[in-house]
C-alpha positions as CSV (number, residue, x, y, z in Angstrom):
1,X,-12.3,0.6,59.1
2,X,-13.9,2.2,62.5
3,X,-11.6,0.0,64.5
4,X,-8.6,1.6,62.4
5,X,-9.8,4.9,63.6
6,X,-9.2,4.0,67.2
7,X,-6.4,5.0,69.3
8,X,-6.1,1.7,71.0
9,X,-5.3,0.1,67.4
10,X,-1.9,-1.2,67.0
11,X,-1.9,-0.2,63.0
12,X,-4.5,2.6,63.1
13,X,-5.1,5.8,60.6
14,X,-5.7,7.8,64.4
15,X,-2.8,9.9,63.7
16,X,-3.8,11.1,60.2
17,X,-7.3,11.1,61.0
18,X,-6.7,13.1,64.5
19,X,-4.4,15.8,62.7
20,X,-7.2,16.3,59.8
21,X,-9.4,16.7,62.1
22,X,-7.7,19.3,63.8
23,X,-7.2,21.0,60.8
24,X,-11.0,20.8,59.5
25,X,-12.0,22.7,63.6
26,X,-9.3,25.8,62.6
27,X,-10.4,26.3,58.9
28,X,-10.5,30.3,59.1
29,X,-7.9,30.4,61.4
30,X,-5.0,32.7,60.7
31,X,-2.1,30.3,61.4
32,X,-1.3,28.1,58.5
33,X,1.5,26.0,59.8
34,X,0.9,22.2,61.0
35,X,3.7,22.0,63.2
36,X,2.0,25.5,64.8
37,X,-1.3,24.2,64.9
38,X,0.2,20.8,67.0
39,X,2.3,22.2,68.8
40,X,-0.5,24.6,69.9
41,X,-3.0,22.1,70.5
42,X,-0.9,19.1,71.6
43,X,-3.3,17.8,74.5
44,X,-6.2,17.8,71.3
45,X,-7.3,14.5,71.1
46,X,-11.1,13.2,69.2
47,X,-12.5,9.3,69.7
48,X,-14.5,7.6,67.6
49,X,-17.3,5.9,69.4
50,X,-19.3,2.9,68.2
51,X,-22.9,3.2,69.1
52,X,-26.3,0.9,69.0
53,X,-27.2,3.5,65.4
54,X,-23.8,4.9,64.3
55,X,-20.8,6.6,65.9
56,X,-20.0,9.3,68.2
57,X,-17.4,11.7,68.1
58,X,-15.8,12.8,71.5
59,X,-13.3,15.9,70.8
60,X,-11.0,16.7,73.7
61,X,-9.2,20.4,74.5
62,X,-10.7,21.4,70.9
């Protein structure tokens, strides 16, 4: 499932996990429209890192 959450995967969930993502950081936000909230932040990009004892996240342009 982690490797699904890459960007490098060929059939990943990235997309869908990238945009609810996104959408989790602007809760209490005032804008309410996805294509907005893209648009706005179109160089936003978060990795999932495998580590030794779990993951990291690395969030880009958040």
């Amino acid at each position: 499932m982690l490797n699904q959450l890459k960007k490098e995967s060929e059939e990943s969930c990235y997309d869908i996990y990238r945009r609810c993502s996104l959408a989790v950081l602007n809760v209490g936000n005032e804008i309410d429209d996805t294509k907005q909230l893209l648009d706005e932040f179109s160089d936003f990009d978060i990795r999932v890192i495998q580590q030794e004892r779990g993951i990291k996240l690395e969030v880009e342009n958040a």
